[in-house]
MIPAZA-463937 format. One line per field, with one value per residue: residue number from 0; residue in one letter; x, y, z of N, C-alpha, C in turn. Coordinates in steps of 0.1 Angstrom, whole numbers, always signed. Example, Ala and Ser with C-alpha at 12.3 -4.5 7.8 and 13.67 -1.06 7.14 Angstrom:
% residues 2
seq (0 | 1)
type (A | S)
n_X (+132 | +128)
n_Y (-57 | -22)
n_Z (+78 | +71)
ca_X (+123 | +137)
ca_Y (-45 | -11)
ca_Z (+78 | +71)
c_X (+132 | +129)
c_Y (-33 | +0)
c_Z (+78 | +79)
% end
This chain:
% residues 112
seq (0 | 1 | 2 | 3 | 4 | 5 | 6 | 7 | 8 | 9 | 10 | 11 | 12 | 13 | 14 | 15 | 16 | 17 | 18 | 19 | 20 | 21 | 22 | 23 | 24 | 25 | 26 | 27 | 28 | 29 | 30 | 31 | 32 | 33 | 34 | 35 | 36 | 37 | 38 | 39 | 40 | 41 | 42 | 43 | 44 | 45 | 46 | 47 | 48 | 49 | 50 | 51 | 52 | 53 | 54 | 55 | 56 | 57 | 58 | 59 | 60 | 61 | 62 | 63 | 64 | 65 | 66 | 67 | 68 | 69 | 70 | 71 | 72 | 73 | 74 | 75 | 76 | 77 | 78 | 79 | 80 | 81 | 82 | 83 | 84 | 85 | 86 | 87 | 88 | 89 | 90 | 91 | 92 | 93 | 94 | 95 | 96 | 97 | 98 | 99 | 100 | 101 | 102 | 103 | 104 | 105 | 106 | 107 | 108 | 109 | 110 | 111)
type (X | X | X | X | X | X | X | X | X | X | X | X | X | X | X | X | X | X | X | X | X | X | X | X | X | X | X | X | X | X | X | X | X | X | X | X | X | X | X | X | X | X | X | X | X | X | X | X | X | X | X | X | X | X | X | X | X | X | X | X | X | X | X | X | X | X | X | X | X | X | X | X | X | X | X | X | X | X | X | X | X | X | X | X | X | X | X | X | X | X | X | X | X | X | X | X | X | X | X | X | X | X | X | X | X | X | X | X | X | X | X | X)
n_X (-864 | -834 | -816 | -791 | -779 | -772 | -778 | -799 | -786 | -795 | -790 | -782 | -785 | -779 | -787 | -783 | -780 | -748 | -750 | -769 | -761 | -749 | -770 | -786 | -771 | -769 | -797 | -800 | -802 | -828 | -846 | -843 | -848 | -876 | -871 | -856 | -875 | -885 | -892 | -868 | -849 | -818 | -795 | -778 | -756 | -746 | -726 | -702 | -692 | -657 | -654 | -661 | -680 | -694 | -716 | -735 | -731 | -740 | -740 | -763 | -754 | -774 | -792 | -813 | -837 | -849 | -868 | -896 | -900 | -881 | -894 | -921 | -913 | -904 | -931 | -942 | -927 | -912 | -925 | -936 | -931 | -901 | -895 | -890 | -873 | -849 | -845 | -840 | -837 | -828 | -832 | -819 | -825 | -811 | -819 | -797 | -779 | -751 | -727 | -701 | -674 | -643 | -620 | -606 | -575 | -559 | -574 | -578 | -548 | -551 | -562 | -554)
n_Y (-268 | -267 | -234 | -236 | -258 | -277 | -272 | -290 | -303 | -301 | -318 | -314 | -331 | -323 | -332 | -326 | -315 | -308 | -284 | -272 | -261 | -237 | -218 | -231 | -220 | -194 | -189 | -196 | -179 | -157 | -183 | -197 | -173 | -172 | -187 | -172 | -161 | -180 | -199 | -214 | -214 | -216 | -209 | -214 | -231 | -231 | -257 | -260 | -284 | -294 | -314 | -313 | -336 | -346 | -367 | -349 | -323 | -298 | -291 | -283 | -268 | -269 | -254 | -259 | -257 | -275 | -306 | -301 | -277 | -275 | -293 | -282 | -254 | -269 | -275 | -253 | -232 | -248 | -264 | -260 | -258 | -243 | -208 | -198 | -219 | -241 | -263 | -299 | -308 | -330 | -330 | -348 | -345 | -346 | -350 | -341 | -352 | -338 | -357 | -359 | -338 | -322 | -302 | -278 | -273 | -246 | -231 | -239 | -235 | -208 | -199 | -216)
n_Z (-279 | -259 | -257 | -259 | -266 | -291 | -330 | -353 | -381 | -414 | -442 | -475 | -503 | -540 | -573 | -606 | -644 | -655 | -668 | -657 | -630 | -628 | -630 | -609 | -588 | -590 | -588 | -560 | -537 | -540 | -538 | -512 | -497 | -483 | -466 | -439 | -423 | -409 | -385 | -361 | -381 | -388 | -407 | -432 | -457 | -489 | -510 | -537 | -556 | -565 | -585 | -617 | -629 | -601 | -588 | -569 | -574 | -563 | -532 | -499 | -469 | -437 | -408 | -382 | -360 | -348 | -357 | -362 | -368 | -389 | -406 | -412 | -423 | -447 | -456 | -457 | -473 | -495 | -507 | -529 | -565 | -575 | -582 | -616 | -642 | -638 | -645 | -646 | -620 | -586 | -552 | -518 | -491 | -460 | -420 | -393 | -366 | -344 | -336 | -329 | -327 | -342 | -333 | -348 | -352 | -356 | -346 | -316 | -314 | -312 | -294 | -273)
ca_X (-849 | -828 | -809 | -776 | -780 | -763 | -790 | -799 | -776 | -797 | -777 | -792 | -776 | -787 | -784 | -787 | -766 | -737 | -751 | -779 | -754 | -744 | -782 | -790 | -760 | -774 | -813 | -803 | -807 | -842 | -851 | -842 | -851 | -886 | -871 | -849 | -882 | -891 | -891 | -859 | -842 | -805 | -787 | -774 | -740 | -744 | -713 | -702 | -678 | -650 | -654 | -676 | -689 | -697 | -732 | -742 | -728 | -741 | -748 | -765 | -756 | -782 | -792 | -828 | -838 | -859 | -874 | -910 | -897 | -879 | -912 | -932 | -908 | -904 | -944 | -949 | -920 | -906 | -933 | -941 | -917 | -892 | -896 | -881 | -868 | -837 | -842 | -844 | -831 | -835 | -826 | -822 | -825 | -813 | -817 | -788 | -774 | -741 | -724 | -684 | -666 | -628 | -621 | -595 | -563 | -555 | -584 | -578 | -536 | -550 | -570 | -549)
ca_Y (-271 | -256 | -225 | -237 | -270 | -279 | -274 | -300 | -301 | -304 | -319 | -317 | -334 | -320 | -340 | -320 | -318 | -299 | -270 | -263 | -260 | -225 | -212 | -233 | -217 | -183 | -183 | -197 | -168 | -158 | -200 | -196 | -161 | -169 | -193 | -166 | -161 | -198 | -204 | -227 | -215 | -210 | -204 | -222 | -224 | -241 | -258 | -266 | -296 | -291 | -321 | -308 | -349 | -351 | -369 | -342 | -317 | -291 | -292 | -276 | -272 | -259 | -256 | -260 | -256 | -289 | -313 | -302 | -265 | -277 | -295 | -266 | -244 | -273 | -274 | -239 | -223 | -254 | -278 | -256 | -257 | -229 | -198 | -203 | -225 | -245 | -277 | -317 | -307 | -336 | -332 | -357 | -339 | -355 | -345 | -350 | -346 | -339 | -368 | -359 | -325 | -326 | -287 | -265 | -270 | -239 | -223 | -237 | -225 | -193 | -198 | -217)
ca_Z (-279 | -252 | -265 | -259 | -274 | -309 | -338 | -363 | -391 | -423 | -452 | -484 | -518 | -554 | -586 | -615 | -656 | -652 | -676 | -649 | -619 | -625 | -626 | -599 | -577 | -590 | -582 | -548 | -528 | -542 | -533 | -499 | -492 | -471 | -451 | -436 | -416 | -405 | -368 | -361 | -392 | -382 | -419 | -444 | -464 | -501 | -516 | -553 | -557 | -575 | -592 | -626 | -625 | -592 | -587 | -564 | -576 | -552 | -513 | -490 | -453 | -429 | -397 | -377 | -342 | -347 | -369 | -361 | -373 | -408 | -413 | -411 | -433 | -461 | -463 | -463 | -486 | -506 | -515 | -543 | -574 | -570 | -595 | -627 | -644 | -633 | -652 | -639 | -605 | -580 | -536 | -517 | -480 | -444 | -411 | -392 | -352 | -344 | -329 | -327 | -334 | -342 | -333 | -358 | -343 | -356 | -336 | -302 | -308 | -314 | -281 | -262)
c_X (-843 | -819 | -791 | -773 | -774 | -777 | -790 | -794 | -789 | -791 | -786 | -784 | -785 | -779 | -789 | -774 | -761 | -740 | -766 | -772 | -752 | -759 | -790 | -783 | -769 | -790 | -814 | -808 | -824 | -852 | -854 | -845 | -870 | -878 | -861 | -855 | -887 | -887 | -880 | -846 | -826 | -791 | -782 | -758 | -739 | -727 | -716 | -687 | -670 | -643 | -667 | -685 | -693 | -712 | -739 | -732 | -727 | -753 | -749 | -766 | -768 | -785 | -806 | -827 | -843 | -866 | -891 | -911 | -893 | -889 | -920 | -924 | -912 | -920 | -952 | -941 | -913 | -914 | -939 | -934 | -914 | -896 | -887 | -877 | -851 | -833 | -844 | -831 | -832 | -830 | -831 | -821 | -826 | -812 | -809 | -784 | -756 | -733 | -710 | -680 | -650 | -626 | -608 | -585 | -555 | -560 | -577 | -558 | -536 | -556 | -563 | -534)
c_Y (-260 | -243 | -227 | -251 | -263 | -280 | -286 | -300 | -304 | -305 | -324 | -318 | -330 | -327 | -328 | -320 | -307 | -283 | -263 | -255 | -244 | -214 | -212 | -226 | -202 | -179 | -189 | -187 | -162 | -173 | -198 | -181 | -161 | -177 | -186 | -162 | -169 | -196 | -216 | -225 | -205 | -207 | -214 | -219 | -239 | -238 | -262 | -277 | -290 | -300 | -319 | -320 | -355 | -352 | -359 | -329 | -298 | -297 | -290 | -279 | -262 | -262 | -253 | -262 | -269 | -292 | -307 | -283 | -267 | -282 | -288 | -259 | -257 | -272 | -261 | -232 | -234 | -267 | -273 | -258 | -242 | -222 | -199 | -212 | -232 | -256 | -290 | -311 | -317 | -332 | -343 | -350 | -346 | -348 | -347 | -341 | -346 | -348 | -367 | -347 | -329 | -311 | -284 | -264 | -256 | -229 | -220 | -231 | -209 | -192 | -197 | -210)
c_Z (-270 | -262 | -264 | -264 | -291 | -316 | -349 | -379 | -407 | -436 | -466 | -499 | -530 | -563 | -593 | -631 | -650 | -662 | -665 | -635 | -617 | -623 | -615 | -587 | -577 | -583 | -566 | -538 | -526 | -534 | -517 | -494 | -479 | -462 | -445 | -422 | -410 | -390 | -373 | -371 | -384 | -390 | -425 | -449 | -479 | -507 | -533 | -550 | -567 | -586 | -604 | -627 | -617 | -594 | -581 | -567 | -569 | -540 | -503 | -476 | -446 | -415 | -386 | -365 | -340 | -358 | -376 | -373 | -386 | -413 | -417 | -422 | -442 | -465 | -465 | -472 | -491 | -511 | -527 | -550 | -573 | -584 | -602 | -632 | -642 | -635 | -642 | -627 | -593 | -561 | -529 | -499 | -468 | -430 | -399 | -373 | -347 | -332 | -323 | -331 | -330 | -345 | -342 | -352 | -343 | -347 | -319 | -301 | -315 | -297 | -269 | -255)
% end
């Protein structure tokens, strides 16, 4: 992938009961802590809804240099079960390209 190229958005939905949510939010860091080292791996930014009955209740943005690279990381640090217990957790994970940006009007009248 060139280096100035846009990276591949991976967008990843979790199901889980609403009494696992706040454990799950917490042992994130530990979860994700090898892939910090992955080739391609370009950071992450997990959300919580602020709807307590949302189906997906939390979800993770990230970002990959390429598919061939998120591959490689999910089969080497997340095809095992995560440490701990964290309950009926399920993800539903897509890989996604960015098609349209609608820039922060507040940005470009700070720019322009």
């Amino acid at each position: 992938m060139a280096d100035n190229a846009e990276p591949l958005v991976l967008i990843n939905l979790f199901s889980m009961p609403k009494e696992v949510v706040d454990r799950f939010i917490d042992g994130w860091e530990n979860s994700t802590a090898a892939a910090k080292d992955a080739k391609g791996f370009r950071g992450t930014r997990l959300h919580r809804s602020l709807d307590p009955d949302a189906e997906f209740p939390v979800v993770n943005i990230a970002r990959w240099d390429s598919v061939e690279e998120w591959q490689e990381a999910v089969g080497r640090y997340f095809s095992a079960p995560a440490k701990g217990d964290r309950g009926p957790v399920s993800a539903k994970p897509g890989l996604y390209t960015v098609v349209h940006v609608t820039p922060d009007p507040r940005e470009s009248a700070v720019h322009g």
